[in-house]
C-alpha positions as a Markdown table, in Angstrom:
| # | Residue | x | y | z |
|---|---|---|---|---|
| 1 | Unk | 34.2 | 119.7 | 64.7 |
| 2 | Unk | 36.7 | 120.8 | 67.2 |
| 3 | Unk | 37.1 | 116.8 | 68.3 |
| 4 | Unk | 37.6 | 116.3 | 65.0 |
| 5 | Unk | 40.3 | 118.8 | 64.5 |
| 6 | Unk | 42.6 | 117.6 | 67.5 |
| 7 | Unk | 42.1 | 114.3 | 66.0 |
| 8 | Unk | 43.8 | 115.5 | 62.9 |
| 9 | Unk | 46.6 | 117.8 | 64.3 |
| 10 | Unk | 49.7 | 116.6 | 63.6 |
| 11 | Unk | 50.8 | 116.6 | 67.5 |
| 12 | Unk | 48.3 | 114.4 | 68.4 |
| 13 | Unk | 49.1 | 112.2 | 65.0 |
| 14 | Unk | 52.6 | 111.9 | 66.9 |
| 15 | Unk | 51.0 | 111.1 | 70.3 |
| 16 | Unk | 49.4 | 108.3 | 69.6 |
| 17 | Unk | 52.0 | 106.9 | 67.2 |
| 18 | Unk | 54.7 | 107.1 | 70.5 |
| 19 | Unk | 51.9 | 105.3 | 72.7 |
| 20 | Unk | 51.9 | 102.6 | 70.0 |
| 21 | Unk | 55.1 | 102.3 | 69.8 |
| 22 | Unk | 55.7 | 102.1 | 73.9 |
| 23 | Unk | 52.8 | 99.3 | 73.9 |
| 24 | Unk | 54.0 | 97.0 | 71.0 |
| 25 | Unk | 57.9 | 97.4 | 73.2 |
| 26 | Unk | 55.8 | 96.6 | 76.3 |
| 27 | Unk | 54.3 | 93.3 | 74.5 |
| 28 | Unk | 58.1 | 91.7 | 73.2 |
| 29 | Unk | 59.2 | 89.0 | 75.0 |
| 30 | Unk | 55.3 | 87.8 | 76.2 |
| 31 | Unk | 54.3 | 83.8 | 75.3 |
| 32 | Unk | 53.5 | 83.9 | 72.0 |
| 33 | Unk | 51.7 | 80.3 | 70.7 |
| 34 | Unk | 53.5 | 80.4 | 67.4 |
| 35 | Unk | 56.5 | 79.3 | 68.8 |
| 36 | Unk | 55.1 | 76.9 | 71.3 |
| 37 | Unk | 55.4 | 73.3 | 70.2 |
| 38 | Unk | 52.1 | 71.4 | 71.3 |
| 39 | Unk | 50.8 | 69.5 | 69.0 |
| 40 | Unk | 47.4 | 68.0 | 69.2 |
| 41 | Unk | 46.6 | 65.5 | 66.9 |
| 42 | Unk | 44.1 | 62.7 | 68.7 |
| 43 | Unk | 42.7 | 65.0 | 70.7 |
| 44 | Unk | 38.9 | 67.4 | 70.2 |
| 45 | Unk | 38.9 | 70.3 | 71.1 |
| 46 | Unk | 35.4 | 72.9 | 71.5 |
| 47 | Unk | 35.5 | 76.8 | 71.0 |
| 48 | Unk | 32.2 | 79.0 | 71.7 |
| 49 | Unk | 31.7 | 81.8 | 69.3 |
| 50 | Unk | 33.9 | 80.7 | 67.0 |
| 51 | Unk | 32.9 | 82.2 | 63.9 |
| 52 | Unk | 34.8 | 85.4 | 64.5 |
| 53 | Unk | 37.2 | 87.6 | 66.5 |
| 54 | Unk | 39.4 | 85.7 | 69.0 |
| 55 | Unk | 37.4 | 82.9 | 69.4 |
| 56 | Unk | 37.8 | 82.2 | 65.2 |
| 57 | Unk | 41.7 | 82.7 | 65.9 |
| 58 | Unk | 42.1 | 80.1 | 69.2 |
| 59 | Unk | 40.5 | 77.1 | 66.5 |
| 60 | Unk | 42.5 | 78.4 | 63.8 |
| 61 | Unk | 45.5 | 77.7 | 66.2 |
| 62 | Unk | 44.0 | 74.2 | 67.5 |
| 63 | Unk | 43.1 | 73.4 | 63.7 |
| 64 | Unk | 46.8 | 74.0 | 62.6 |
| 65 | Unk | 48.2 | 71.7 | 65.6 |
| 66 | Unk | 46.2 | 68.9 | 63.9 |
| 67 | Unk | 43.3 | 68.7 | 66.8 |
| 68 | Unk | 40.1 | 67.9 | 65.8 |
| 69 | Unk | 37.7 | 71.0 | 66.1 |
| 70 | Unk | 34.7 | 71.8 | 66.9 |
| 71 | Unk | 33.3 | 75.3 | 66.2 |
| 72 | Unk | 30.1 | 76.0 | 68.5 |
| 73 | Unk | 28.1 | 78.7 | 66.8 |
| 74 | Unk | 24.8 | 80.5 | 66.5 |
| 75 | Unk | 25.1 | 81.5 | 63.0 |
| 76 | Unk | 25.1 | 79.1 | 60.5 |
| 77 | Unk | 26.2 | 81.6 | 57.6 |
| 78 | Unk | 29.3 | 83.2 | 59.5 |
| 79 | Unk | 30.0 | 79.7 | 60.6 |
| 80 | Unk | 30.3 | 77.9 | 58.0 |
| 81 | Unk | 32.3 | 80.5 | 56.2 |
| 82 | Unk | 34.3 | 80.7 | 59.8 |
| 83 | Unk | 34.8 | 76.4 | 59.1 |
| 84 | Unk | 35.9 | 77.0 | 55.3 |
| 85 | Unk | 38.2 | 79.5 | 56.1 |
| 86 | Unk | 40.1 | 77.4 | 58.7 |
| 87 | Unk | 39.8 | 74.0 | 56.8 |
| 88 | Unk | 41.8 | 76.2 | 53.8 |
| 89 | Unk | 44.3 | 78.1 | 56.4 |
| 90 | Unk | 45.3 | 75.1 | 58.0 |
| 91 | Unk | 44.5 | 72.0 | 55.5 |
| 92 | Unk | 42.8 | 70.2 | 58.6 |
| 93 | Unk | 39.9 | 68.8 | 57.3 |
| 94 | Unk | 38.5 | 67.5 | 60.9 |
| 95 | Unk | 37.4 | 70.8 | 61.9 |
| 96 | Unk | 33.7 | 70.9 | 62.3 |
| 97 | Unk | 30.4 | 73.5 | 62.5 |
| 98 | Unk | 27.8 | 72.9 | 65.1 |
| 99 | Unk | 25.0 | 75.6 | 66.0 |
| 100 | Unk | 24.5 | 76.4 | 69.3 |
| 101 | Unk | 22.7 | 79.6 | 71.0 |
| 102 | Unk | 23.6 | 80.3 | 74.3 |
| 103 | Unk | 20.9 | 82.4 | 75.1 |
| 104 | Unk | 18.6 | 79.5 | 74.8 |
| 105 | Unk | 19.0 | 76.5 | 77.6 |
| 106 | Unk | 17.4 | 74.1 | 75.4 |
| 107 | Unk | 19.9 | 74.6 | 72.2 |
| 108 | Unk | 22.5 | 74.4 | 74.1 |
| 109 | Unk | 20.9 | 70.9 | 75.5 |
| 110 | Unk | 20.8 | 70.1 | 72.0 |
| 111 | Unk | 24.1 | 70.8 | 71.0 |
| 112 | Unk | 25.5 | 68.8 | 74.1 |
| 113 | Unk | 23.1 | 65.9 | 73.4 |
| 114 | Unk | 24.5 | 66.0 | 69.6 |
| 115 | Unk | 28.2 | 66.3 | 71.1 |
| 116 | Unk | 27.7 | 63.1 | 73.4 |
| 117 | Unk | 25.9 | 61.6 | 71.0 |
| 118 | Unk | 28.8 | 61.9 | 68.3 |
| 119 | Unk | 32.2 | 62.8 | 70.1 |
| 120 | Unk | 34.2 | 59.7 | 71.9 |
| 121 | Unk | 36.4 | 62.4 | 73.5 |
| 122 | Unk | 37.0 | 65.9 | 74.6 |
| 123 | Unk | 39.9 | 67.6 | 75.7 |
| 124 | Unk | 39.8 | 71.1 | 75.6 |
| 125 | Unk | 36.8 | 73.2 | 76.4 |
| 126 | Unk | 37.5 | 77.0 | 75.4 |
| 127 | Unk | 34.1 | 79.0 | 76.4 |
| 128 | Unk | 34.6 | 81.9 | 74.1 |
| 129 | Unk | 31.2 | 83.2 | 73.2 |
| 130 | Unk | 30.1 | 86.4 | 75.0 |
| 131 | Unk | 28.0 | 89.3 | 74.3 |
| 132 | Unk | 27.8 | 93.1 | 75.2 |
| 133 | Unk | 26.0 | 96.1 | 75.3 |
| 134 | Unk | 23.1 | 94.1 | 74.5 |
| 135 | Unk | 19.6 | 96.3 | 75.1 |
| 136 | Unk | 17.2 | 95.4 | 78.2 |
| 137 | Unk | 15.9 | 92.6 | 77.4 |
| 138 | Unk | 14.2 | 88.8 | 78.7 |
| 139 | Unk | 14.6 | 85.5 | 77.3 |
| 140 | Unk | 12.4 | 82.8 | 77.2 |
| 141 | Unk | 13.6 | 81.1 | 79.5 |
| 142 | Unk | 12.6 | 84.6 | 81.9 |
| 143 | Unk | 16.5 | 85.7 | 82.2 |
| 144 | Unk | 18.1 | 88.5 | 81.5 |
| 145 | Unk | 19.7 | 88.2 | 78.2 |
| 146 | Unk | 23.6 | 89.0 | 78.9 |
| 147 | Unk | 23.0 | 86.6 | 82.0 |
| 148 | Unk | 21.9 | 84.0 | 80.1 |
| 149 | Unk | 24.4 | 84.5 | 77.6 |
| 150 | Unk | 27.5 | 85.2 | 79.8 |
| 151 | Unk | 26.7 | 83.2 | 82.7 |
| 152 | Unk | 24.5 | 80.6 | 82.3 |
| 153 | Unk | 24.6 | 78.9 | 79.1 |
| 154 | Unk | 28.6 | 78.0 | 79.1 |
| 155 | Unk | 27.4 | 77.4 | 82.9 |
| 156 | Unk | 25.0 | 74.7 | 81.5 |
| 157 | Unk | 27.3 | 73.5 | 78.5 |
| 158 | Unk | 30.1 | 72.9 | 80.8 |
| 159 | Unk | 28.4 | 70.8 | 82.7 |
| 160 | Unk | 26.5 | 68.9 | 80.6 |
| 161 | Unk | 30.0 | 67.6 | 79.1 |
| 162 | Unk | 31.6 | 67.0 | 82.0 |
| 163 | Unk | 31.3 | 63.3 | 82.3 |
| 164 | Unk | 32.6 | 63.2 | 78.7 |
| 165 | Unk | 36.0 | 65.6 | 79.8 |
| 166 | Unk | 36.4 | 63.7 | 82.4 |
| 167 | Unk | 36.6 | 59.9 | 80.5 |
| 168 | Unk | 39.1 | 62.3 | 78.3 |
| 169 | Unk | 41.4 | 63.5 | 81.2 |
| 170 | Unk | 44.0 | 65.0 | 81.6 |
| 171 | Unk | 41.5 | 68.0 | 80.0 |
| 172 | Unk | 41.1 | 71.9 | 80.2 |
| 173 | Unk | 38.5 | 73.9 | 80.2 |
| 174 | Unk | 39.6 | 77.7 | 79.2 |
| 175 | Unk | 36.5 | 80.7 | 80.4 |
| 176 | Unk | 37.0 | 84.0 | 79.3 |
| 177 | Unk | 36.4 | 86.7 | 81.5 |
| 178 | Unk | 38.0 | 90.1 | 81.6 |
| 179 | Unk | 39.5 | 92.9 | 83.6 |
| 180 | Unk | 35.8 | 94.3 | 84.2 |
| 181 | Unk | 35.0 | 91.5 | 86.6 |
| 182 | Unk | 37.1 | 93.8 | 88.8 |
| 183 | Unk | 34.0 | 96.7 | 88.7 |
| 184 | Unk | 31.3 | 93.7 | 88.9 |
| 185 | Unk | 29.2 | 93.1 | 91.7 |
| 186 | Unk | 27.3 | 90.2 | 92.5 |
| 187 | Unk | 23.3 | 89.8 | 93.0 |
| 188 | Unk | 21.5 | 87.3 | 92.4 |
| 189 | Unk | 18.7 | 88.9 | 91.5 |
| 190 | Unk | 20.3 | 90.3 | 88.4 |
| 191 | Unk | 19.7 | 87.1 | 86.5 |
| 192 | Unk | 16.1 | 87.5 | 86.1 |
| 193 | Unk | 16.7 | 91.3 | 85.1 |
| 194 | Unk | 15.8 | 92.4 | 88.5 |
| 195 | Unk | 17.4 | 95.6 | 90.3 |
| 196 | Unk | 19.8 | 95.7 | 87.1 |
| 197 | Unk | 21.7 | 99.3 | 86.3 |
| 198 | Unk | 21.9 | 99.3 | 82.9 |
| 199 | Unk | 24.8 | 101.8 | 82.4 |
| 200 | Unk | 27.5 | 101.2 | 79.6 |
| 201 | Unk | 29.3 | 98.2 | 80.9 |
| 202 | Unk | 27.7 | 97.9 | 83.9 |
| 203 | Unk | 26.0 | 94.4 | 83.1 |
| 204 | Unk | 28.7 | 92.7 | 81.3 |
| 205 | Unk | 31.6 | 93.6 | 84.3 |
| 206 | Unk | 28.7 | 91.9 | 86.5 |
| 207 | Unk | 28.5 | 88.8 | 84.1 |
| 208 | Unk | 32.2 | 88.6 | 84.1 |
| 209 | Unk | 32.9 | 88.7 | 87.3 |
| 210 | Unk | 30.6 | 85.2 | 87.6 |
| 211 | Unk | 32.6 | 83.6 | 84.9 |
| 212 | Unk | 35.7 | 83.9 | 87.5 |
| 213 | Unk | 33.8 | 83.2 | 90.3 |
| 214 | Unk | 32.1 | 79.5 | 89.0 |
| 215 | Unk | 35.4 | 78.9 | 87.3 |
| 216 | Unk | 37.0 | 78.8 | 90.6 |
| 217 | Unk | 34.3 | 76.9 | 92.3 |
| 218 | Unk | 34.8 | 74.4 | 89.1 |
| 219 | Unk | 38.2 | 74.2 | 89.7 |
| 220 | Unk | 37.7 | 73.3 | 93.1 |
| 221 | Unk | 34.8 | 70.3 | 92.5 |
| 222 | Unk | 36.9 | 69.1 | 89.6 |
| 223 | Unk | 40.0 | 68.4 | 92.2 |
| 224 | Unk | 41.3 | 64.9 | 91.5 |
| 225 | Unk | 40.0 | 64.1 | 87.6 |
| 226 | Unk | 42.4 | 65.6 | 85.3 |
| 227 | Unk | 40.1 | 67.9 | 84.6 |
| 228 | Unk | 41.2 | 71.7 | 85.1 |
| 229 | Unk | 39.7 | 74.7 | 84.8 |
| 230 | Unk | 40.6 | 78.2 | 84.5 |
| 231 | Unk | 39.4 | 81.8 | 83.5 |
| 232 | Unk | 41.5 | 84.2 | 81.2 |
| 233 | Unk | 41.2 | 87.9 | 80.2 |
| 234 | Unk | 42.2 | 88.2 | 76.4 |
| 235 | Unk | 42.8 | 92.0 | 76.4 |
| 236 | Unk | 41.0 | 95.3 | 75.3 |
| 237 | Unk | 40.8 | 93.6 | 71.5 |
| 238 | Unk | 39.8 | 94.8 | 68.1 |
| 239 | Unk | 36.7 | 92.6 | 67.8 |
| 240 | Unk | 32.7 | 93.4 | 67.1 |
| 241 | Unk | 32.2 | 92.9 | 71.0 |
| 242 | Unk | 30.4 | 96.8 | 70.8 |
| 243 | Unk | 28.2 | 95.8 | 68.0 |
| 244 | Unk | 25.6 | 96.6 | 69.9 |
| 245 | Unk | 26.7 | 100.1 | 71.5 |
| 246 | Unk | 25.7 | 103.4 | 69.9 |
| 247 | Unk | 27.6 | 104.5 | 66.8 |
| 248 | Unk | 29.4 | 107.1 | 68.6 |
| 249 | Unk | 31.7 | 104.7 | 71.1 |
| 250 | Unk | 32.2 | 102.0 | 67.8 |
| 251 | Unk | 33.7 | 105.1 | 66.3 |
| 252 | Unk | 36.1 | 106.1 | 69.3 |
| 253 | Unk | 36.6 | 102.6 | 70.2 |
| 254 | Unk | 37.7 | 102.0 | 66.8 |
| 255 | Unk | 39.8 | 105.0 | 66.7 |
| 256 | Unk | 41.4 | 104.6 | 70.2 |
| 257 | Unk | 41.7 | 100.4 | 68.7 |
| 258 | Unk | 44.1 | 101.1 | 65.7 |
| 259 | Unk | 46.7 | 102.3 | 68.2 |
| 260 | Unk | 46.4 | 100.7 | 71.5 |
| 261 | Unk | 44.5 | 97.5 | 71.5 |
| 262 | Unk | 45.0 | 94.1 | 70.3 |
| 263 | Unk | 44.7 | 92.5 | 67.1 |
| 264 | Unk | 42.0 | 89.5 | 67.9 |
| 265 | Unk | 44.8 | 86.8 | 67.2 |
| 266 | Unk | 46.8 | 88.7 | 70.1 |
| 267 | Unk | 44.0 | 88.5 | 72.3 |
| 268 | Unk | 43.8 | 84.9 | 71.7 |
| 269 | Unk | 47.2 | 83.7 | 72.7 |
| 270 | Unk | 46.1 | 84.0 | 76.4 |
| 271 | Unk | 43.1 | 81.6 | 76.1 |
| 272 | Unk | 45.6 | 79.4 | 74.0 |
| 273 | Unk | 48.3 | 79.4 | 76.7 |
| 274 | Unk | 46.3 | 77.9 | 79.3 |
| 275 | Unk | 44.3 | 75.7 | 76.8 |
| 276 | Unk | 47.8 | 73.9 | 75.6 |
| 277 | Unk | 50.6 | 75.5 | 77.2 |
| 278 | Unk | 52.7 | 72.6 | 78.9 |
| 279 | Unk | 53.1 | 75.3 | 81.8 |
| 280 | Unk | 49.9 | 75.2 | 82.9 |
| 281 | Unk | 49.7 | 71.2 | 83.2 |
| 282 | Unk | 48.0 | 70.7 | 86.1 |
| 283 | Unk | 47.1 | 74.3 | 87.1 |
| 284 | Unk | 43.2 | 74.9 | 87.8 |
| 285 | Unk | 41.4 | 77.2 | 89.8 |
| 286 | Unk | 43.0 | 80.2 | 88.4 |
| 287 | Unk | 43.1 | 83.9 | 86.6 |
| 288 | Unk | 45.2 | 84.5 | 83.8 |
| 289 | Unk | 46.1 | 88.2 | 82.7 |
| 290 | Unk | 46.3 | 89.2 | 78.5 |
| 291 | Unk | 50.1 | 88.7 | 79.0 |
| 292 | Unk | 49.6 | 85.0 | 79.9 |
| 293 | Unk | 50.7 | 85.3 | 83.4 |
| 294 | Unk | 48.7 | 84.1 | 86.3 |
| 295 | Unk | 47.4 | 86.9 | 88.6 |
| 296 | Unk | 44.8 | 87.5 | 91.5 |
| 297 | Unk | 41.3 | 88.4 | 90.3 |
| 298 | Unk | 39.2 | 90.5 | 92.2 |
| 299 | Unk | 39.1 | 90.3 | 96.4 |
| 300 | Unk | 35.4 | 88.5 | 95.5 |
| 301 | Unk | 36.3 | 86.8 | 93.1 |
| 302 | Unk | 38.3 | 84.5 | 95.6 |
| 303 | Unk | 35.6 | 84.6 | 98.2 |
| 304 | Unk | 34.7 | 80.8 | 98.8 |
| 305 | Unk | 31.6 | 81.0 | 100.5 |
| 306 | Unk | 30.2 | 83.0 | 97.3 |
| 307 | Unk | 31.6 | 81.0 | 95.1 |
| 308 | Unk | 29.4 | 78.0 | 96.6 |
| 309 | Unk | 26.7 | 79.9 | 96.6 |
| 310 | Unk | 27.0 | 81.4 | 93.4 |
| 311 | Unk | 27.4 | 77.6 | 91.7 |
| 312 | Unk | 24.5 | 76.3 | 93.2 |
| 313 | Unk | 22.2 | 79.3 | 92.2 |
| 314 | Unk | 23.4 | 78.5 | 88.8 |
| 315 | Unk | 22.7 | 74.8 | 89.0 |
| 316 | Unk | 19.4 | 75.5 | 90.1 |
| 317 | Unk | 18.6 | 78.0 | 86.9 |
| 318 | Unk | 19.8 | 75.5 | 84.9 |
| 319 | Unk | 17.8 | 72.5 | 86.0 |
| 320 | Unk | 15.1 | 71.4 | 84.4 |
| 321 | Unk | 11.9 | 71.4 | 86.0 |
């Protein structure tokens, strides 16, 4: 009750309303994609997770530039309303639903098969999708289940439709990440759920500190095709990323969220400025901030010989036997 209380004083109703303010000054003057040109009719564009949050708000902005879109999700319900929502908002009619479940290797062969199988082009990648706070747990393919989530499966789906991004060049290909990867640390025996702390965001900050890492590496083997890549934090956003934390932080990160954090289509102008921006034509390799600017990531994060070793760990999960 006494949490409760401060929470309703009147100070501390004028706190937070000053913080707001100071952060929505801080924000004025950032790249904002409703005022960027780009228009993207002829070309096809892919977004993971698609079906809500920033993910649903990066194809809504691809949908209204005239691109066609695909939205890659694992529910067929929330995508399908996600795909009729966006069709209505934007009157594009090319925008698309296909299922895809990143925890599983072989649906996310399926859904590449069906994209090779069907698309003539692709030139924008965004890897969206992304889960956290999920419970211990071991898939069937014997990882751990943020792992295969996080890491592996956009790991695998990248790949798979590289060949195709590569006949499309000049293409991106847009990873999210976030400021965690900075607290991540890297063992490679975490995949299989082995030696794994599981301890708030302990697994995810571990899961995106890979996304950075193979982005890089990507970045580097993709030298020379058109092809770049790049990883991007959105933000601290309003989204159901805690879904699966207990009640208690949803309630204080949706308190704390009204005030201070971003709105999921802010958090998606980040991923949308280096998916079309004509600034970052011809960047790769590199780690984009919530305010659109390019910025180190973390010290291991640009450790080469990791990065190597990392990628090749990953191609080796992902191979099929």
């Amino acid at each position: 009750m006494a949490y409760l209380d401060v929470l309703c004083h009147p100070l501390w109703a004028a706190f937070t309303a000053l913080l707001a303010l100071v952060v929505r000054l801080q924000r004025r003057g950032r790249w904002d994609p409703r005022a960027c040109p780009v228009r993207l009719q002829g070309k096809t564009c892919i977004v993971t997770g698609a079906n809500t949050g920033v993910g649903k708000f990066i194809a809504l902005d691809f949908a209204r530039r005239g691109a066609r879109v695909i939205l890659a999700c694992r529910s067929k319900t929330r995508g399908t309303d996600a795909l009729e929502e966006i069709r209505e908002k934007t009157g594009n009619a090319d925008v698309h639903l296909r299922l895809v479940d990143l925890m599983s290797q072989d649906s996310v062969r399926e859904f590449c098969k069906g994209i090779l199988e069907e698309e003539k082009a692709l030139h924008i990648l965004v890897n969206n999708a992304g889960v956290s706070g999920l419970p211990r747990q071991i898939t069937k393919d014997g990882f751990e289940a943020s792992y295969a989530t996080n890491v592996l499966g956009p790991f695998l789906l990248t790949n798979l439709l590289l060949d195709l991004m590569k006949r499309s060049s000049p293409a991106r290909i847009v990873n999210l990440s976030s400021v965690n990867h900075r607290k991540g640390v890297v063992d490679f025996a975490h995949f299989h759920g082995e030696k794994l702390i599981y301890h708030m965001d302990s697994v995810y900050n571990n899961t995106k500190l890979h996304n950075v890492i193979l982005t890089n590496e990507l970045a580097r083997r993709l030298e020379g095709t058109g092809v770049t890549a790049n990883s991007v934090h959105p933000g601290v956003v309003m989204t159901e990323v805690m879904r699966h934390y207990p009640f208690i932080f949803r309630l204080l990160f949706n308190i704390i969220g009204f005030f201070f954090f971003k709105s999921a289509e802010e958090g998606a102008f980040s991923s949308i400025y280096c998916a079309l921006s004509e600034d970052m034509e011809g960047i790769t390799g590199k780690y984009c901030d919530c305010d659109s600017h390019l910025v180190l990531p973390a010290p291991l994060a640009r450790d080469t010989a990791l990065a190597v070793k990392d990628f090749e760990v990953c191609e080796r999960l992902t191979s099929k036997l």
